[in-house]
Backbone as ProteinMPNN parsed JSONL, in Angstrom:
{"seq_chain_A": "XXXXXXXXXXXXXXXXXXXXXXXXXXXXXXXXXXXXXXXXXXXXXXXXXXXXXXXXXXXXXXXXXXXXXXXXXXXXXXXXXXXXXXXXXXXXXXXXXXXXXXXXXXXXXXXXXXXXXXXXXXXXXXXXXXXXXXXXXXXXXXXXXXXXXXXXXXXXXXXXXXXXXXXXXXXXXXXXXXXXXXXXXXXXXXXXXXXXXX", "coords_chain_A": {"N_chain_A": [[-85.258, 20.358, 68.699], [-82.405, 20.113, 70.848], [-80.179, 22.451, 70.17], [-77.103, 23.993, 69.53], [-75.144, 26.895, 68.06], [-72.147, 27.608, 66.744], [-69.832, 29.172, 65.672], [-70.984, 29.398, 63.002], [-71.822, 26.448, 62.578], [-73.727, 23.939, 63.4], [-74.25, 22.511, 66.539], [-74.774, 19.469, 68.398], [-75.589, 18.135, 71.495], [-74.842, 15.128, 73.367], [-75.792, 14.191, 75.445], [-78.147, 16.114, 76.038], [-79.592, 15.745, 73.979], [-80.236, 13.162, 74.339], [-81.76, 13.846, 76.69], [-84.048, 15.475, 76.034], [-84.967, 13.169, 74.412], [-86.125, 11.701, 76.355], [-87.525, 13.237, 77.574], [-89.635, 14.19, 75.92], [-90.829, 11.452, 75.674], [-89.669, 9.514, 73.691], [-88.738, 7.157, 73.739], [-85.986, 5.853, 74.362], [-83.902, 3.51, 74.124], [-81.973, 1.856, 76.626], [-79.238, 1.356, 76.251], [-78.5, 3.644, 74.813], [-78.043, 5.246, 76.793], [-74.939, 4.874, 77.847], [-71.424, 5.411, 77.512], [-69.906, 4.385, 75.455], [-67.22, 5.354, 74.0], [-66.211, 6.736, 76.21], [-65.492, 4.768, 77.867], [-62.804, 3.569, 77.724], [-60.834, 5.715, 78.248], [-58.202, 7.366, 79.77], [-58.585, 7.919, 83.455], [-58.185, 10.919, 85.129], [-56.044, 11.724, 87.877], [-56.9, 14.089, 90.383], [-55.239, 16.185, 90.913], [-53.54, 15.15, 88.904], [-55.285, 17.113, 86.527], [-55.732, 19.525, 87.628], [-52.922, 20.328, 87.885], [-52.756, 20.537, 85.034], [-54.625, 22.642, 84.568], [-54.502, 24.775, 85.838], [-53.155, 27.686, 88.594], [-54.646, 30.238, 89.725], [-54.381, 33.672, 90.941], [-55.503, 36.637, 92.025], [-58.286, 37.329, 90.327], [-60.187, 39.512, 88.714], [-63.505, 40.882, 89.406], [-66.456, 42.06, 90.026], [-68.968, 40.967, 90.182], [-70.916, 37.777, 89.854], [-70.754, 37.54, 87.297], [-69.348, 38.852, 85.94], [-66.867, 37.92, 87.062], [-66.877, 35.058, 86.308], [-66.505, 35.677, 83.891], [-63.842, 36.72, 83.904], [-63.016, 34.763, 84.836], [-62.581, 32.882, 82.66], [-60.886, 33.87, 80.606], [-58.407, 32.69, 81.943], [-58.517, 30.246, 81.633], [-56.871, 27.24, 80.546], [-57.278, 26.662, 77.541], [-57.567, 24.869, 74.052], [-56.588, 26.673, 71.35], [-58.811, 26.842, 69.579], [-60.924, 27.062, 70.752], [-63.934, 28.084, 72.042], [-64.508, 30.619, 73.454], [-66.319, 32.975, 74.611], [-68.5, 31.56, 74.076], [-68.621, 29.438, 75.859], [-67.887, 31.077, 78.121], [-70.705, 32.276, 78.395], [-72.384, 29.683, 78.655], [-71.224, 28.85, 81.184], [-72.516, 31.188, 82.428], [-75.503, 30.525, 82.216], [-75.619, 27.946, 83.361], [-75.31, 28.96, 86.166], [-77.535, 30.335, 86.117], [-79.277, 28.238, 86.302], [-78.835, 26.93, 88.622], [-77.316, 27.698, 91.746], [-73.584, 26.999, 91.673], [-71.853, 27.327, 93.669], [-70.715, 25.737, 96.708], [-70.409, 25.699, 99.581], [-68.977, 27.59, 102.401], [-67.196, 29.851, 101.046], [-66.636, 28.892, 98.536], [-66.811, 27.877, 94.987], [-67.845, 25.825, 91.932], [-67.525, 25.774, 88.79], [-69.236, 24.866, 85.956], [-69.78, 23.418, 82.909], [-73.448, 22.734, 81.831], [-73.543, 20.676, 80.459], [-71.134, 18.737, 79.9], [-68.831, 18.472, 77.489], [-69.407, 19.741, 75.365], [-67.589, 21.505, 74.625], [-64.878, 21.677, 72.9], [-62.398, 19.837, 73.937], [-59.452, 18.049, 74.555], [-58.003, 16.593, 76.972], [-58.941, 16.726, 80.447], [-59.32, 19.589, 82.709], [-58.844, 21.413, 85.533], [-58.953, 24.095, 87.133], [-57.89, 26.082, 89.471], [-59.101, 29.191, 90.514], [-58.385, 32.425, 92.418], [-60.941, 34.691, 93.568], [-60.15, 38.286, 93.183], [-61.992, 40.048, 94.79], [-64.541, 39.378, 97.414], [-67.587, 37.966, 95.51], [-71.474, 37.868, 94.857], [-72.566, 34.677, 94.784], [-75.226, 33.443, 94.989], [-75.065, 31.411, 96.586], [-75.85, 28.916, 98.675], [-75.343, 28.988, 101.625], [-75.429, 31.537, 102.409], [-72.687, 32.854, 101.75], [-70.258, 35.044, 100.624], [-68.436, 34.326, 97.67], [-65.258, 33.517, 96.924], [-63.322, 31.664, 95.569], [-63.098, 30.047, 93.44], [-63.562, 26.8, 91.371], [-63.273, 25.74, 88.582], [-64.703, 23.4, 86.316], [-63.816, 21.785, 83.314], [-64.49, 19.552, 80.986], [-63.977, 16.563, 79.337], [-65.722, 14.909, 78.679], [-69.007, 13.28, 80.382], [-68.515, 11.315, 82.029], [-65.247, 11.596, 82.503], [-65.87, 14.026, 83.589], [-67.585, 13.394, 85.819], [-66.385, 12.265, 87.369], [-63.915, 13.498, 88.61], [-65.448, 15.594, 89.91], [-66.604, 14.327, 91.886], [-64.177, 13.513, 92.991], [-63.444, 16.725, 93.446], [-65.029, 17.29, 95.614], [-64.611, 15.553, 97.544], [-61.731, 15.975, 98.409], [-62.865, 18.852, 99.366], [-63.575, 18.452, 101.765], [-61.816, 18.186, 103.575], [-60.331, 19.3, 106.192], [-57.634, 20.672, 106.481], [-57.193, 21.135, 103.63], [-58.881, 22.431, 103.024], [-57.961, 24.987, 104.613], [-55.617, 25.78, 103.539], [-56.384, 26.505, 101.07], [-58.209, 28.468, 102.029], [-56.478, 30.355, 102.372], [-54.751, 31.457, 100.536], [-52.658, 30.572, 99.833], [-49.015, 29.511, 98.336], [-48.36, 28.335, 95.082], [-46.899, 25.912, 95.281], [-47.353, 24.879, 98.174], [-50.476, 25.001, 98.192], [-50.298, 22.353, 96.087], [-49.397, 20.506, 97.715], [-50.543, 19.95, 99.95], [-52.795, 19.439, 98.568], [-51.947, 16.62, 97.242], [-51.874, 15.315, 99.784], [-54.797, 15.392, 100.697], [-55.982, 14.128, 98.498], [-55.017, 11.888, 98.483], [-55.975, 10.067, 100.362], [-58.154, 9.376, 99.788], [-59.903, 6.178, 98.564], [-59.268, 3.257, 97.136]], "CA_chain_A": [[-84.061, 19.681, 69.197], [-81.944, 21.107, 71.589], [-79.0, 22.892, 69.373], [-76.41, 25.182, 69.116], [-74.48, 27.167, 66.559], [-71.232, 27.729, 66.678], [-69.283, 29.633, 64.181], [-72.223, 28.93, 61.443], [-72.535, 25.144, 62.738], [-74.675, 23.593, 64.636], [-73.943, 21.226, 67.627], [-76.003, 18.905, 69.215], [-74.83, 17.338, 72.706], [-75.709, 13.979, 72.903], [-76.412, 14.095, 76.824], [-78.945, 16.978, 76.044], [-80.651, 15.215, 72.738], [-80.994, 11.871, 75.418], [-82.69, 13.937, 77.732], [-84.992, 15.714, 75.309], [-85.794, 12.023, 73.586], [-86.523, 11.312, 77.594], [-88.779, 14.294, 78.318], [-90.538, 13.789, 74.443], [-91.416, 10.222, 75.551], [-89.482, 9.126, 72.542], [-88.38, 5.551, 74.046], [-84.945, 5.424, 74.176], [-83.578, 2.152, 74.601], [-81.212, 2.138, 77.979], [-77.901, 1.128, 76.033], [-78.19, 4.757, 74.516], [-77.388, 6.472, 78.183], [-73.847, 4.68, 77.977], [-70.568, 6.359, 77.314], [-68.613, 3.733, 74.995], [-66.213, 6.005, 73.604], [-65.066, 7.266, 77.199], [-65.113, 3.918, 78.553], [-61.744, 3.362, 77.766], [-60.214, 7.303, 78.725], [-57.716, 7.034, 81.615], [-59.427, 9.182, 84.151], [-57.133, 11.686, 85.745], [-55.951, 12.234, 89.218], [-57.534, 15.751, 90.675], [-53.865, 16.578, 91.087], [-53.321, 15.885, 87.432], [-56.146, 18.118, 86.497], [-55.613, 20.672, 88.759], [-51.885, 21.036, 86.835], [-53.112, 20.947, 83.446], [-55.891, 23.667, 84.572], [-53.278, 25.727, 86.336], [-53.732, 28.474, 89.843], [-54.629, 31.958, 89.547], [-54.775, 34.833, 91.804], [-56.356, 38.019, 92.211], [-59.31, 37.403, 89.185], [-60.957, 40.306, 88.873], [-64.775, 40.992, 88.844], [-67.753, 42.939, 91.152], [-70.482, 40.232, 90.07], [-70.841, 36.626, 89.364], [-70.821, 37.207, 85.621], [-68.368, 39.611, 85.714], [-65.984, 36.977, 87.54], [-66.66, 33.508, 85.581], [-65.849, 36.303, 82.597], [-62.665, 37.009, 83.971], [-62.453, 33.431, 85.113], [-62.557, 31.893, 81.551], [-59.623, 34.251, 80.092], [-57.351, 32.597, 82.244], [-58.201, 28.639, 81.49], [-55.915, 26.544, 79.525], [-57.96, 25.833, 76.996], [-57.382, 24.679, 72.74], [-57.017, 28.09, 70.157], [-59.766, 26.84, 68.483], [-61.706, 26.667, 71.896], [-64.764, 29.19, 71.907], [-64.339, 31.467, 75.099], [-66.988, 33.329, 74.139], [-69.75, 30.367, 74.34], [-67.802, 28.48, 77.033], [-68.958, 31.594, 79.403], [-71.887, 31.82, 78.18], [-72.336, 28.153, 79.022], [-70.844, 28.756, 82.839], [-73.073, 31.824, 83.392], [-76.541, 30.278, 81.799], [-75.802, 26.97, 84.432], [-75.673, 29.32, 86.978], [-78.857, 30.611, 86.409], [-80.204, 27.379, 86.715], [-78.903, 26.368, 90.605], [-75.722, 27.945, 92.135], [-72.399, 26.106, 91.987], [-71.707, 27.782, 95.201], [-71.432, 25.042, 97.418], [-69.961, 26.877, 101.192], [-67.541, 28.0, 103.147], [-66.861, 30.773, 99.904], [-66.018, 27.935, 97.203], [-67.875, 27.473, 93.82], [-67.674, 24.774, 91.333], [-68.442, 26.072, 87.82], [-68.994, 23.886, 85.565], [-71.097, 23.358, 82.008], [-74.398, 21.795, 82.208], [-73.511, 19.487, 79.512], [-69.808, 18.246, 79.319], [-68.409, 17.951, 76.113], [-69.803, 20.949, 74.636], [-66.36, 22.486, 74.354], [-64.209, 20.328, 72.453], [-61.218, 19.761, 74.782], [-58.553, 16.843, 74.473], [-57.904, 17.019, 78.492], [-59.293, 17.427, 81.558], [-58.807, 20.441, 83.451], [-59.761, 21.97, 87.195], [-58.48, 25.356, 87.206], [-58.319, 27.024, 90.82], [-59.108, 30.714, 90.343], [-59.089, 33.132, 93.622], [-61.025, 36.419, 93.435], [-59.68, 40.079, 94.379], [-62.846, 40.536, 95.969], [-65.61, 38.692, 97.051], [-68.707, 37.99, 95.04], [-72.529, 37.068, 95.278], [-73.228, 33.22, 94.002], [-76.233, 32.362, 95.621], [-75.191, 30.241, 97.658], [-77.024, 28.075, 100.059], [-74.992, 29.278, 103.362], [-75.387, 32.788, 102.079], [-71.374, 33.327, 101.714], [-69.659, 35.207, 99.11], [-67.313, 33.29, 97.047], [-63.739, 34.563, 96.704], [-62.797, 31.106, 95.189], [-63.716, 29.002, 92.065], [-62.555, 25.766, 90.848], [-64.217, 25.545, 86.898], [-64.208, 21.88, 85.721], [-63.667, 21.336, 82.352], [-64.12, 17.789, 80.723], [-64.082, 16.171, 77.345], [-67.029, 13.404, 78.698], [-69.668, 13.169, 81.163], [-67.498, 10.417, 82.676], [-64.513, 12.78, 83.16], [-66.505, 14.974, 84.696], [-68.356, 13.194, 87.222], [-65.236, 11.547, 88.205], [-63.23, 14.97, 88.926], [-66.288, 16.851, 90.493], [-66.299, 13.749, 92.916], [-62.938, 14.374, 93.859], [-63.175, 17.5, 94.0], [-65.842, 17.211, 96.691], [-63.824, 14.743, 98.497], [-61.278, 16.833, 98.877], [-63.054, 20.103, 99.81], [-63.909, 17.898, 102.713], [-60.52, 18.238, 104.309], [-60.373, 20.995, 106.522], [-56.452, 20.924, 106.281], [-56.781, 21.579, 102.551], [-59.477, 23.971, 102.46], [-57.194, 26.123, 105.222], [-54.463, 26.499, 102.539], [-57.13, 27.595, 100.092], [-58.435, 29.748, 102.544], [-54.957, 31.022, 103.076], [-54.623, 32.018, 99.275], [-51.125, 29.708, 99.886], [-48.744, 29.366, 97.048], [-48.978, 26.813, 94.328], [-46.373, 24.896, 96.171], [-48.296, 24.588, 99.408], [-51.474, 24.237, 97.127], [-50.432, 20.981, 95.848], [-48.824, 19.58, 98.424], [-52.019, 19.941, 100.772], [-54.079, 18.343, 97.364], [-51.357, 15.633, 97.535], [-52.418, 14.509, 100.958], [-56.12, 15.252, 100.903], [-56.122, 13.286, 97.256], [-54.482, 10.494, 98.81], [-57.061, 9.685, 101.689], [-59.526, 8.127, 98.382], [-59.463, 5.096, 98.443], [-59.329, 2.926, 95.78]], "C_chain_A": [[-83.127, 20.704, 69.838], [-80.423, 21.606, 70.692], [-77.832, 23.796, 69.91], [-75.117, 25.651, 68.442], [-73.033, 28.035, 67.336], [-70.175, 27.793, 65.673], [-69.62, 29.055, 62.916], [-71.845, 27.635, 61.637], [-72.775, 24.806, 63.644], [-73.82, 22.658, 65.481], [-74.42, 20.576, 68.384], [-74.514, 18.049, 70.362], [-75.696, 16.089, 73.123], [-76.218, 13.861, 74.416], [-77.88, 14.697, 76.59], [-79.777, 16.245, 75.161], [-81.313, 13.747, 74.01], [-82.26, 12.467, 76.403], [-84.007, 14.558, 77.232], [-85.651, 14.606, 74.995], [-87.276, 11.445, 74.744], [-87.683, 12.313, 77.769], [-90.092, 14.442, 77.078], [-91.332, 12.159, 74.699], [-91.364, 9.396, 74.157], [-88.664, 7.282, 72.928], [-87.316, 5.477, 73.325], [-84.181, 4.465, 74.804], [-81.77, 2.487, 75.523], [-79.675, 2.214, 77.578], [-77.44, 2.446, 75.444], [-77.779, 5.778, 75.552], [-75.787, 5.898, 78.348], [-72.94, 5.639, 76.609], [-69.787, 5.475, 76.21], [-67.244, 4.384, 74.368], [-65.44, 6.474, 75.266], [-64.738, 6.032, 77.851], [-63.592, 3.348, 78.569], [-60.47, 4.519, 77.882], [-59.651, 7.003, 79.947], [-58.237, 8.035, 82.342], [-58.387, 9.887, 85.151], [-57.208, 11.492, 87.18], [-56.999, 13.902, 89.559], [-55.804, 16.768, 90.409], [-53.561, 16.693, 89.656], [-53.827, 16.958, 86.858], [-55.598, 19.454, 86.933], [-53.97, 21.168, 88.265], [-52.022, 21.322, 85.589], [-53.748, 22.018, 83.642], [-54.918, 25.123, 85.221], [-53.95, 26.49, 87.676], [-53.506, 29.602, 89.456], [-54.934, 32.981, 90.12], [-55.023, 36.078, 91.384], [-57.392, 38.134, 90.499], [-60.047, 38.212, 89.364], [-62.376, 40.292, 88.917], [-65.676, 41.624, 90.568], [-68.952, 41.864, 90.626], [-70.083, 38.985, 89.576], [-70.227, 36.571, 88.055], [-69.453, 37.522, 85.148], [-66.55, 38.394, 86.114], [-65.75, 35.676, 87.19], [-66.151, 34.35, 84.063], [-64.04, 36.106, 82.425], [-61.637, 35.834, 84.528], [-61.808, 32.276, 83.706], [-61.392, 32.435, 80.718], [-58.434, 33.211, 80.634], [-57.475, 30.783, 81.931], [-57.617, 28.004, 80.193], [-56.953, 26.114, 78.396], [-57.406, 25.833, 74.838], [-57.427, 26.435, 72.144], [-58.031, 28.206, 69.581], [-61.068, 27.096, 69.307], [-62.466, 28.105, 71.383], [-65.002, 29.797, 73.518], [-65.925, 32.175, 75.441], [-68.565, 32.56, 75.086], [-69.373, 29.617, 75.394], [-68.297, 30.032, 78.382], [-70.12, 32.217, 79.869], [-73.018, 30.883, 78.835], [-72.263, 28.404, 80.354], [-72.404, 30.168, 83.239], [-74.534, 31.578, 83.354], [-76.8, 28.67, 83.126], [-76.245, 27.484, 85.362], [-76.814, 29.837, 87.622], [-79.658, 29.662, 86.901], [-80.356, 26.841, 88.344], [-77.03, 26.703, 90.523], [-74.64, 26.534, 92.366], [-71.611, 25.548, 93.03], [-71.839, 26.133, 95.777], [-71.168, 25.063, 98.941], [-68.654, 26.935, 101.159], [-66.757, 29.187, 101.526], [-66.04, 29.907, 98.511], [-66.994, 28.101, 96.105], [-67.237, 26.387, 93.167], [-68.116, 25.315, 90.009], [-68.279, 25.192, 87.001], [-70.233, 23.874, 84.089], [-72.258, 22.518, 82.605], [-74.162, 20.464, 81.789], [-71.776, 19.589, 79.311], [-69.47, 18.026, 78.139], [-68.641, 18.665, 74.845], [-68.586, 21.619, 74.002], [-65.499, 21.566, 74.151], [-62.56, 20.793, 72.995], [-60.892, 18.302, 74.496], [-58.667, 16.137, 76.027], [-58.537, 17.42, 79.178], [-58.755, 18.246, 82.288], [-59.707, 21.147, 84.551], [-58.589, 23.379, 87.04], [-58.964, 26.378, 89.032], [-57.876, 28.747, 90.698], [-59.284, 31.529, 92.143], [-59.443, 34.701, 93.452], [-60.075, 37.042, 94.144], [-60.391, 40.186, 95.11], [-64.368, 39.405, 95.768], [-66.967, 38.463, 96.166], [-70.414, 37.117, 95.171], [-72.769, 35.829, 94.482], [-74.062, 32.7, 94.101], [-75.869, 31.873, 96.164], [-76.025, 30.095, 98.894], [-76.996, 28.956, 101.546], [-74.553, 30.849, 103.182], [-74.106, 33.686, 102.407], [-71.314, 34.095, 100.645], [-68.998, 34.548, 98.941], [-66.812, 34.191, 96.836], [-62.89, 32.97, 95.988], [-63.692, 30.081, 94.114], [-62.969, 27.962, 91.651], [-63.689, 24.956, 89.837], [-63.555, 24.203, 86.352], [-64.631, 22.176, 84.42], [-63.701, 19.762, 81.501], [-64.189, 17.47, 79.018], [-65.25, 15.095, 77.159], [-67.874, 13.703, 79.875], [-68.845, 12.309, 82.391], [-66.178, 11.263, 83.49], [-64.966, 13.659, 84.682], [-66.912, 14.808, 86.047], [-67.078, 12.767, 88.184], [-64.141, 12.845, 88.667], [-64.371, 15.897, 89.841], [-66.709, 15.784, 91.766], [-65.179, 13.837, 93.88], [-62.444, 16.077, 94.706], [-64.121, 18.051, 95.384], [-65.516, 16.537, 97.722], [-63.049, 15.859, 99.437], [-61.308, 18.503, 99.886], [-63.848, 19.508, 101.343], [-63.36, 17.821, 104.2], [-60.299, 19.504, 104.81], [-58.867, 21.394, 106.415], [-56.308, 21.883, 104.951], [-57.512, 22.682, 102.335], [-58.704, 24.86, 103.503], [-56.464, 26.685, 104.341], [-55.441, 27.268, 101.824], [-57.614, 28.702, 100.638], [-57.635, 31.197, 102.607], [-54.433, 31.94, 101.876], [-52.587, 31.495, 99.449], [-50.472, 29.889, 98.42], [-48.775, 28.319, 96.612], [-48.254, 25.959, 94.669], [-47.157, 24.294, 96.997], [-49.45, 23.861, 98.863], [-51.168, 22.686, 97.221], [-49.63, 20.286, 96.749], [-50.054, 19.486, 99.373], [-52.634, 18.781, 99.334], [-53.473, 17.078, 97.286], [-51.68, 14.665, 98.643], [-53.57, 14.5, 100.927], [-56.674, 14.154, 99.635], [-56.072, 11.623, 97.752], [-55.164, 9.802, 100.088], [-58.184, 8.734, 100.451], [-59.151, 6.442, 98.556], [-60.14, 4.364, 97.251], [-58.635, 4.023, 94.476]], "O_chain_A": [[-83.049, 21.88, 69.485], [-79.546, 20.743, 70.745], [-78.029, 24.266, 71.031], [-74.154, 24.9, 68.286], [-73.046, 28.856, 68.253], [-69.712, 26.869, 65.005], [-68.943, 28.471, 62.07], [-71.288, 27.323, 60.584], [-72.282, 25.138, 64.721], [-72.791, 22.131, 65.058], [-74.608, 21.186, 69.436], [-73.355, 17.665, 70.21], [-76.925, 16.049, 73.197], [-77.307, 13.288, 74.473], [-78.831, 13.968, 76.874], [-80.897, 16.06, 75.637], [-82.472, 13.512, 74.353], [-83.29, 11.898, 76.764], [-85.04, 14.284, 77.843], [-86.871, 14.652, 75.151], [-88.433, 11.08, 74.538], [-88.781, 11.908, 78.153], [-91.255, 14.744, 77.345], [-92.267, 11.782, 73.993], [-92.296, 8.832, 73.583], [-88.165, 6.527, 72.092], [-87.278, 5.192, 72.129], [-83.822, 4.597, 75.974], [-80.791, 3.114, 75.118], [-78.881, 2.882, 78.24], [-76.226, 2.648, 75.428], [-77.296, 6.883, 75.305], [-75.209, 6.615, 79.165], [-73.277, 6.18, 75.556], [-68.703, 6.026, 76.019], [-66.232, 3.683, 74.345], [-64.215, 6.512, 75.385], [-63.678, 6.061, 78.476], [-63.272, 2.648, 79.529], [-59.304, 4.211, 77.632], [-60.221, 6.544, 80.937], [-58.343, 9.127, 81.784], [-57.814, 9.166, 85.968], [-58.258, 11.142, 87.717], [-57.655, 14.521, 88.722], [-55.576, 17.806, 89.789], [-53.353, 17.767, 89.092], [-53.042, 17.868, 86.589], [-55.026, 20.26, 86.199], [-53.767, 22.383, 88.267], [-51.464, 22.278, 85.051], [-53.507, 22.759, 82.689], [-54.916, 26.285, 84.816], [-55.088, 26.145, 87.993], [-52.471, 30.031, 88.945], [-56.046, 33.378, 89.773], [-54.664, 36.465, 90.272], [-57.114, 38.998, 89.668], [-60.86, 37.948, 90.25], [-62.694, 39.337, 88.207], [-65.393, 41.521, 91.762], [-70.07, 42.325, 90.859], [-69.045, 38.91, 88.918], [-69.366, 35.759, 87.718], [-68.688, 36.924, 84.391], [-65.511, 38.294, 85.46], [-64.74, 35.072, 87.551], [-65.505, 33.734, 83.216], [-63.299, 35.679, 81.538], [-60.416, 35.757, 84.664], [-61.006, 31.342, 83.723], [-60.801, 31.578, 80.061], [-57.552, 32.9, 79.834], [-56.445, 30.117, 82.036], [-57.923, 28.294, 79.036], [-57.431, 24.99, 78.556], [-56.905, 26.872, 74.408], [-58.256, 27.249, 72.55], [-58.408, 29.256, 69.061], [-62.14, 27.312, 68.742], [-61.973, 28.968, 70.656], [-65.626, 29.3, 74.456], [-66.562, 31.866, 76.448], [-69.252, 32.835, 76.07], [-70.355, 29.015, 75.828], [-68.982, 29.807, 79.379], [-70.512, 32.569, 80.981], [-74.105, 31.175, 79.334], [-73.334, 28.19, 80.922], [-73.154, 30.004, 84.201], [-75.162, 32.18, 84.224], [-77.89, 28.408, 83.634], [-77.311, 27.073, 85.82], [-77.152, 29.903, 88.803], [-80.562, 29.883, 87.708], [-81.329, 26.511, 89.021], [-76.074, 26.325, 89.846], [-74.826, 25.48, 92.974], [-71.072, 24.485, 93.337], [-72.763, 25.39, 95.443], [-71.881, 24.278, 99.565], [-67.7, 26.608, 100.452], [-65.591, 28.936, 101.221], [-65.131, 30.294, 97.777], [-68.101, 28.521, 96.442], [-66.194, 25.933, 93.637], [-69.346, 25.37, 89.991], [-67.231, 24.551, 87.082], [-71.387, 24.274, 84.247], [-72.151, 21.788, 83.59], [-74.412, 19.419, 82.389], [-71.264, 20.468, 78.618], [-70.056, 17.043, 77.686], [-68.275, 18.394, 73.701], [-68.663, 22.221, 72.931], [-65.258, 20.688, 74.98], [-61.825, 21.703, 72.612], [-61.752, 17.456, 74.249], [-59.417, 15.174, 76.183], [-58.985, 18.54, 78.931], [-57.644, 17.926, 82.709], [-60.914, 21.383, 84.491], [-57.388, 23.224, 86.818], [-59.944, 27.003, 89.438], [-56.783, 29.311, 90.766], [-60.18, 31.195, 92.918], [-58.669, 35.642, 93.275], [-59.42, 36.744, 95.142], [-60.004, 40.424, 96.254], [-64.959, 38.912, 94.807], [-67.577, 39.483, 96.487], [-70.499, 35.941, 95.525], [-73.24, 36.038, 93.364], [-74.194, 31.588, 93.59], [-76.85, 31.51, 96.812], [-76.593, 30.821, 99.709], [-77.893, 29.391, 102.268], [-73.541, 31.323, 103.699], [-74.127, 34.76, 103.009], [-72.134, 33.977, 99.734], [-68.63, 33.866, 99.898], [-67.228, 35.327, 96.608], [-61.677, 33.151, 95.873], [-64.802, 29.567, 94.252], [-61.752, 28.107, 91.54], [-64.519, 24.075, 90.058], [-62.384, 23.966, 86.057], [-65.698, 22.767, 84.258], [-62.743, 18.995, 81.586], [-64.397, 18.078, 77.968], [-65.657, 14.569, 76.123], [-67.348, 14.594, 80.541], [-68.657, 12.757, 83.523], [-66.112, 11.502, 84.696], [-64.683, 13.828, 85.868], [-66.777, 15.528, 87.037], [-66.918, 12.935, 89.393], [-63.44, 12.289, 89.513], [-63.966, 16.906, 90.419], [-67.182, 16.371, 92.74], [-65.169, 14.112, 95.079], [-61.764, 16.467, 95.655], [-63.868, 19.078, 96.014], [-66.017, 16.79, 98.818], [-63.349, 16.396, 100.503], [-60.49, 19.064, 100.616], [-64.664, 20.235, 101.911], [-63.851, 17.596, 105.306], [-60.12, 20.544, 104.175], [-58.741, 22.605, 106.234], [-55.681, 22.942, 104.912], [-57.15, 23.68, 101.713], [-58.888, 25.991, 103.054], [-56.483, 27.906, 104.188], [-55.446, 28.498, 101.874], [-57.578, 29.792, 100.066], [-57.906, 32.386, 102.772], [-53.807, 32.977, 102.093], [-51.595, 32.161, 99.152], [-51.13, 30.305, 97.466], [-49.092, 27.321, 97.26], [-48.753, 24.854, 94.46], [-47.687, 23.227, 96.687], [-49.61, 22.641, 98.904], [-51.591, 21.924, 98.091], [-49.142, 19.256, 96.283], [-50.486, 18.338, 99.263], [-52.784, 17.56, 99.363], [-54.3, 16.168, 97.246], [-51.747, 13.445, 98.488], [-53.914, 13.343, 101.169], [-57.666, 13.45, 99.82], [-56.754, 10.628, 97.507], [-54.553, 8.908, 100.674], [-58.744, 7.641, 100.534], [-58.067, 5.864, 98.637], [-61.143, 4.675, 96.609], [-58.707, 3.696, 93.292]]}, "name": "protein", "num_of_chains": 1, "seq": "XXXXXXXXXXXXXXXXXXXXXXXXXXXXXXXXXXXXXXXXXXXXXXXXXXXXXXXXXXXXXXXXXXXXXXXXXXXXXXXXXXXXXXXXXXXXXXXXXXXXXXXXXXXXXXXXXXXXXXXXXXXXXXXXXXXXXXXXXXXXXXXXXXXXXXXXXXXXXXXXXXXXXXXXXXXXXXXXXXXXXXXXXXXXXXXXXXXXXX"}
């Protein structure tokens, strides 16, 4: 079973045990892939997010690892939160398929949501000192990260949609380009937010 231990106890993630039951050919009946506990979670703005998670300039690091290291000091996260295993978590995803997704952005993000017991959703926009290699597709460096955090699968998908919306907007990715201040910031995410519809 897929596990892991955390300060001498274990933790199973129930996304991860579904997909094991799935790849075991253990016939799990369909009503077990629903969320009922998040179904009733108000789901944030990006904008909310994106204040709870806070903006941070000049994050140090010379390597991927080195830079989701120095990325995870700075996120808002619980006392009790495990930093530790939380970038762990970000740099073991990465192995699996870059976050990277162009123009020098990343997305980091756990594999499995919910791993890290958070109250709140949070998007945290980090900008390196200096660029670094992510893999990426369009063989950029990244000089910018924006690490989702969630408390559900639900959360998540619904914030890493937005935030794909948004990075859509060439207005808003200029500011980010621009390393703008957190004024500017959210007033650009204000308008590019507000193009969603629905």
């Amino acid at each position: 079973l897929p596990a892991y231990k955390v300060h001498e106890n274990y933790r199973f993630n129930r996304a991860e045990l579904l997909e094991w039951a799935t790849s075991q050919r253990k016939g799990v009946a369909v009503k077990a892939f629903s969320e009922p506990e998040s179904e009733d979670e108000e789901l944030p703005t990006l904008y909310q997010a994106l204040e709870a998670g806070g903006v941070f300039y000049r994050i140090e690091g010379n390597s991927r690892e080195e830079a989701l290291s120095a990325a995870v000091i700075h996120l808002r996260l619980p006392e009790e939160a495990d930093r530790h295993y939380l970038e762990q978590m970000l740099i073991t995803r990465e192995k699996l398929a870059s976050t990277a997704i162009n123009n020098g952005i990343a997305i980091p993000h756990p594999r499995s949501p919910g791993l890290i017991n958070v109250l709140r959703p949070t998007v945290t926009l980090c900008f390196l000192e200096q660029p670094v290699d992510f893999k990426a597709l369009d063989g950029q460096l990244v000089s910018i990260l924006l690490p989702i955090i969630s408390p559900s699968l639900r959360t998540h998908l619904h914030l890493l949609s937005r935030v794909a919306f948004v990075l859509r907007d060439p207005e808003f990715v200029q500011v980010l380009n621009s390393e703008a201040s957190r004024e500017k910031i959210f007033a650009a995410l204000a308008i590019a937010e507000g193009k969603i519809k629905g």
